[in-house]
C-alpha positions as CSV (number, residue, x, y, z in Angstrom):
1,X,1.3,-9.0,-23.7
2,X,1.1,-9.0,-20.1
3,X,-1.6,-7.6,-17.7
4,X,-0.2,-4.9,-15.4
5,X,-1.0,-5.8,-11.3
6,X,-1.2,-1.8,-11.3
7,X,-0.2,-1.2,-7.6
8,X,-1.5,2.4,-8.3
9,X,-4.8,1.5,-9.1
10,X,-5.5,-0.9,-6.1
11,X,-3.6,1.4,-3.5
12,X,-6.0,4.1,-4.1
13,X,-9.3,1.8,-3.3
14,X,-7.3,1.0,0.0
15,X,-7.2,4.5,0.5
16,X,-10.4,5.2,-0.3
17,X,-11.7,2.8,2.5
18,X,-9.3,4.3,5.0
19,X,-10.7,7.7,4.1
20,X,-14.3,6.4,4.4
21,X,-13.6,4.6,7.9
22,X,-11.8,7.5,9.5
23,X,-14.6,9.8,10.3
24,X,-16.9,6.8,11.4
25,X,-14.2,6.4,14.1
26,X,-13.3,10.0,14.5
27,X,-17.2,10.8,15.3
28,X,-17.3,8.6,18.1
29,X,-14.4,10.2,19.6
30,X,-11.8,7.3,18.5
31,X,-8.2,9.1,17.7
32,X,-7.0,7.5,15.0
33,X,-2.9,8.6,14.9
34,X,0.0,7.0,13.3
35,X,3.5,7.8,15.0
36,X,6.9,7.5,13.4
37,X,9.9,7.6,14.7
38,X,12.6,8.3,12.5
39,X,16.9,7.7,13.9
40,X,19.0,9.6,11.5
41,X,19.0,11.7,7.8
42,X,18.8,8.8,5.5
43,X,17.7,10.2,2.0
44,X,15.5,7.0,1.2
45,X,14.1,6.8,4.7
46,X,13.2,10.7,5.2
47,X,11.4,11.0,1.7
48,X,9.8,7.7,2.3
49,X,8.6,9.1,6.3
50,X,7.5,12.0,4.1
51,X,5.2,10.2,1.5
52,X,3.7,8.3,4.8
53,X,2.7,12.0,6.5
54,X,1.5,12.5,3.1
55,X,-0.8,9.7,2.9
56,X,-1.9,10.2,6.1
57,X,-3.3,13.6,5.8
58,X,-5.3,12.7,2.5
59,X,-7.2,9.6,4.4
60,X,-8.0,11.8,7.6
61,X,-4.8,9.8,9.7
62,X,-3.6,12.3,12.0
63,X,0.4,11.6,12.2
64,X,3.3,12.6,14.4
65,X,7.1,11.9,13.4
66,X,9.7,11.4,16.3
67,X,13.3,12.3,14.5
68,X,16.2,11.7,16.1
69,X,20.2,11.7,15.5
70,X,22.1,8.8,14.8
71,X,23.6,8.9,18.1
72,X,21.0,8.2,20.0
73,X,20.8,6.3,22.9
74,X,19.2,2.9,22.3
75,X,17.9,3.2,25.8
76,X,15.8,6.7,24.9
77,X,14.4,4.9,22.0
78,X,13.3,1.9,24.2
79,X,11.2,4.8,26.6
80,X,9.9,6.5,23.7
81,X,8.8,3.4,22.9
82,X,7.2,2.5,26.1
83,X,5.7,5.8,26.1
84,X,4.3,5.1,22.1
85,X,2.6,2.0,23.3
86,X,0.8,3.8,26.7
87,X,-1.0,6.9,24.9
88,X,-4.6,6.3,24.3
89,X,-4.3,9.3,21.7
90,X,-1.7,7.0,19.3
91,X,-3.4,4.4,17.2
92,X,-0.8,2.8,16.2
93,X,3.3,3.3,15.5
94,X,6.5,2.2,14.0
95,X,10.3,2.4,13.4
96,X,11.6,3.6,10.4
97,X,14.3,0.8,8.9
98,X,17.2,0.8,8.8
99,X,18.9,2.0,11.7
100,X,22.0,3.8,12.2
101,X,24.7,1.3,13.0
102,X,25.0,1.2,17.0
103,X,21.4,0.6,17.1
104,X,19.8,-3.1,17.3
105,X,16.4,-3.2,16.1
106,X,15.6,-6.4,17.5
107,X,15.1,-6.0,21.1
108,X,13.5,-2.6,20.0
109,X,10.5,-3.7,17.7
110,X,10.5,-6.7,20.5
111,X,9.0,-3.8,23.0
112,X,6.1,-3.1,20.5
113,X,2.4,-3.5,21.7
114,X,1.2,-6.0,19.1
115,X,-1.7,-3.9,19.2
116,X,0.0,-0.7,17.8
117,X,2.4,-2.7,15.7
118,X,1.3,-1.6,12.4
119,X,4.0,-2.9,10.8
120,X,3.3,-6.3,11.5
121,X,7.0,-7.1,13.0
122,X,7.4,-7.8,15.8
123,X,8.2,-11.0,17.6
124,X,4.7,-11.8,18.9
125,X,2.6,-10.6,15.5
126,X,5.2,-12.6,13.5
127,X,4.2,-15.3,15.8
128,X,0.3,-14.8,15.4
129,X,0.8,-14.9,11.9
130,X,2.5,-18.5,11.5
131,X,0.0,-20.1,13.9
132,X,-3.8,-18.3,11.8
133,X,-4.3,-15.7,14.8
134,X,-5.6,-12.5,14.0
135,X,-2.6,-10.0,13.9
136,X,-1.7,-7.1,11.9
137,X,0.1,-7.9,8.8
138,X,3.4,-6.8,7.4
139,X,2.6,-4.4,5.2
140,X,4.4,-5.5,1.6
141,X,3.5,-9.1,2.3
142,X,-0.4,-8.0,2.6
143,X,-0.1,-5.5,0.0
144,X,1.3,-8.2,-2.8
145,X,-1.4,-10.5,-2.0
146,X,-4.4,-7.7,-2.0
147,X,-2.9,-6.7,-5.6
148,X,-2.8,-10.3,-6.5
149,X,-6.6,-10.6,-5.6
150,X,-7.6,-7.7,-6.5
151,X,-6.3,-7.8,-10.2
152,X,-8.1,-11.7,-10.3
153,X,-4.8,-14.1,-9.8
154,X,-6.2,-17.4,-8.6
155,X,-4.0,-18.1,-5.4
156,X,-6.1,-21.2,-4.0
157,X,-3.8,-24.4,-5.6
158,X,-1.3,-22.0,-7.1
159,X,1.9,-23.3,-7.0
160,X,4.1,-20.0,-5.7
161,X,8.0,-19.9,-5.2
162,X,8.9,-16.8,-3.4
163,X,12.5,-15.6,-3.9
164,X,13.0,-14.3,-0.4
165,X,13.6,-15.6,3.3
166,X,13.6,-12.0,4.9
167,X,11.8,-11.4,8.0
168,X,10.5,-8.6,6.0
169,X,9.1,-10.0,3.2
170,X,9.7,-13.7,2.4
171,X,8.6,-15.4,5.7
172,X,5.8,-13.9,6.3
173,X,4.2,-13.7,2.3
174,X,5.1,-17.1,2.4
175,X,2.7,-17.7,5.0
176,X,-0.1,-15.3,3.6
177,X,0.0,-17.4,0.4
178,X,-0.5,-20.7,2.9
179,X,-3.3,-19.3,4.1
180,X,-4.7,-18.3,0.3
181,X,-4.1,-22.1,-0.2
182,X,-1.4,-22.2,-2.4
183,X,1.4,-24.6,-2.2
184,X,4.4,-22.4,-1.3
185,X,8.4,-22.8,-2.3
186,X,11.1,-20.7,-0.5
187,X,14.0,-19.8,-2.3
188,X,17.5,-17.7,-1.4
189,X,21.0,-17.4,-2.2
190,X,22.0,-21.2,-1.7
191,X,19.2,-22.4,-3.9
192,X,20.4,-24.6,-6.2
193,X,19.2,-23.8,-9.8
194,X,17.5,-21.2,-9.2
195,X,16.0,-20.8,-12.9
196,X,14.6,-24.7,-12.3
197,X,12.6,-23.9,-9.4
198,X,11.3,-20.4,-10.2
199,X,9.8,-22.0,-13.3
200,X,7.6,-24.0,-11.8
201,X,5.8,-21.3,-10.1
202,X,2.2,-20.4,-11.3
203,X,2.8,-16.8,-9.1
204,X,6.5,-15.8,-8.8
205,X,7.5,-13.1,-6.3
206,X,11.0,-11.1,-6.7
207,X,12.3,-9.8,-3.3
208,X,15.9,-10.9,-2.9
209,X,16.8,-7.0,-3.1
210,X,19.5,-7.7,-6.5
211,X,18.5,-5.5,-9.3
212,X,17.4,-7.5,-12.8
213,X,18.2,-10.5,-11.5
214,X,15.0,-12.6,-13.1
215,X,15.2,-12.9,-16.3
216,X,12.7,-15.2,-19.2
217,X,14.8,-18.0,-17.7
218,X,13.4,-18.1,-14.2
219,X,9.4,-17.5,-15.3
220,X,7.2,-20.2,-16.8
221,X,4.7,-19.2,-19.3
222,X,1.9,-17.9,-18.2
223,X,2.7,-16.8,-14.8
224,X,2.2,-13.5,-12.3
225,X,5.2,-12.4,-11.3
226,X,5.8,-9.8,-8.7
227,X,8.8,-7.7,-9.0
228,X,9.3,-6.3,-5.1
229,X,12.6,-4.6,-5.7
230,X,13.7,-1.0,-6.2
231,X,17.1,0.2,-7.8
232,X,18.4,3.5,-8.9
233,X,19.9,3.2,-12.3
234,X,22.9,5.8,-12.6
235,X,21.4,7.1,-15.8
236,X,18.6,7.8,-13.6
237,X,15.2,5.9,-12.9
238,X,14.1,2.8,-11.6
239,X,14.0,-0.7,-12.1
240,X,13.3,-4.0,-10.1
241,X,14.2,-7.0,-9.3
242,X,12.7,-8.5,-12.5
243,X,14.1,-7.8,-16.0
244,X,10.4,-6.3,-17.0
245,X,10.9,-6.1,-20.6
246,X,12.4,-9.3,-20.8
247,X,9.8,-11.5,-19.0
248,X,6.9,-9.3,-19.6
249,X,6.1,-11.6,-23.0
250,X,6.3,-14.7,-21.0
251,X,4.1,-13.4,-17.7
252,X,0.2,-13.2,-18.0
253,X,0.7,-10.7,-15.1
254,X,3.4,-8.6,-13.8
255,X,4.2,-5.3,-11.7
256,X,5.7,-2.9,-12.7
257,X,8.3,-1.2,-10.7
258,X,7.3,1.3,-9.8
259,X,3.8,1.5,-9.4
260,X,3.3,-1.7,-8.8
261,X,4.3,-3.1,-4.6
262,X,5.6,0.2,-3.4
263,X,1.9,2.2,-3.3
264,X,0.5,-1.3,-2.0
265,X,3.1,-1.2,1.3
266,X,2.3,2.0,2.2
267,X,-1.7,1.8,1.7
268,X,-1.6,-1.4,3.8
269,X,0.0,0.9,6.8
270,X,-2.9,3.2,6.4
271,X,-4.6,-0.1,6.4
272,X,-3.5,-1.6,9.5
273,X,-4.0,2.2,11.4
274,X,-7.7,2.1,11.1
275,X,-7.7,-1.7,11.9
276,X,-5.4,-0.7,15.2
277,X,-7.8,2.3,16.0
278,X,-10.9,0.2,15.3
279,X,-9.5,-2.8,17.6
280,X,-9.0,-0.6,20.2
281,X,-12.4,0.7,20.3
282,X,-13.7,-2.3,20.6
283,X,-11.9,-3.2,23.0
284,X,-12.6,-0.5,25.1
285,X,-16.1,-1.6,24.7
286,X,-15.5,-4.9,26.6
């Protein structure tokens, strides 16, 4: 049987360092604030905003939401924007995903202080990233290698395959498992044989977004596999990317879904806040 990489278990020792950082900050008058800005009444993306307030309030975070309709003006987000990256009082922000269609994220998360980007995404942390700078991380990507640490997968000489290539999650976990020293294959939807290459892989990750698509097949013995998906079954529930009860007899680890990445992506933005605030101060000490 398995061992569980209980997401659960290692987001709430993030949180407990957030919690324990915050006041150090807070008593020497550093604002630590974490801004949303929210386009539109998505379900997923308004409860999702919501568990972030949430999570916020039990570390200490002080947080703001910006909503807006999907008509907005791409221009009005690009001065809130602006406005976002001048105010001392704002630790750090970030757009909710998706967006409306009408509205191009791109030239938006482009306009992002790296400094504030707690999200890790855009153009010029991305870039800090694939060159070993210091940068703050996207959030999922540093959250599946904490768990993977944290729950004692040996990373260093591992070889991984990461079924991904999205900005979101493939690139950049790709290279955070570079710089852990493991030897790193990229697949995606023109991979030939899928099931030959994901065998090889000593730590598998599962973010191509399809629900149950990895099955025993695609798992060597013995691996950790990371299951990054989320689905809605229409008897109700959910379930990943990652056939659990079929591969959990082959994997020596393996997240569950949920539980497992989704608490992990949203402790690592509580994460990267304090790191923001903290760099900031220090900054300011210069």
């Amino acid at each position: 049987m398995a061992k569980i990489l209980d997401g659960n278990a290692v987001a709430a020792e993030v949180r407990a360092e957030v919690a324990a950082g915050v006041p150090e900050l807070k008593a020497r008058g550093v604002p630590v604030r974490l801004d949303v800005i929210l386009v539109g009444e998505d379900p997923a993306s308004v409860t999702y905003v919501a568990m972030k307030q949430r999570d916020s309030a039990e570390v200490g975070i002080d947080s703001r939401v910006h909503r807006f309709p999907d008509d907005v003006p791409q221009e009005e987000l690009a001065t809130l924007i602006g406005d976002l990256n001048g105010a001392p009082a704002v630790s750090g922000f970030f757009m909710q995903l998706p967006l409306p269609d009408g509205l191009d994220p791109v030239p938006l998360i482009s306009r992002i202080d790296p400094a504030k980007d707690v999200d890790g995404l855009s153009p010029v942390s991305v870039g800090r990233l694939a060159v070993g700078l210091p940068s703050l991380l996207p959030c999922t990507p540093h959250g599946i290698v904490r768990l993977l640490k944290a729950s004692g997968v040996e990373l260093s000489g591992a070889e991984a395959v990461v079924v991904s290539r999205s900005n979101l999650v493939g690139k950049p976990l790709a290279q955070l498992l570079l710089r852990e020293n493991a030897t790193v294959t990229v697949c995606h939807s023109r991979t030939r044989d899928l099931p030959s290459v994901t065998r090889r892989a000593d730590v598998l990750v599962a973010a191509a977004g399809r629900r149950e698509m990895v099955g025993a097949e695609h798992v060597k013995e013995g691996a950790a596999v990371v299951d990054v998906g989320i689905h809605r079954r229409e008897e109700g529930g959910l379930v990943g990317d990652v056939r659990f009860e079929e591969v959990e007899p082959v994997a020596t680890w393996i997240s569950p879904v949920p539980g497992g990445v989704g608490p992990m992506t949203r402790a690592m933005l509580l994460h990267n806040t304090l790191q923001a605030a903290r760099t900031t101060a220090e900054a300011a000490l210069r």
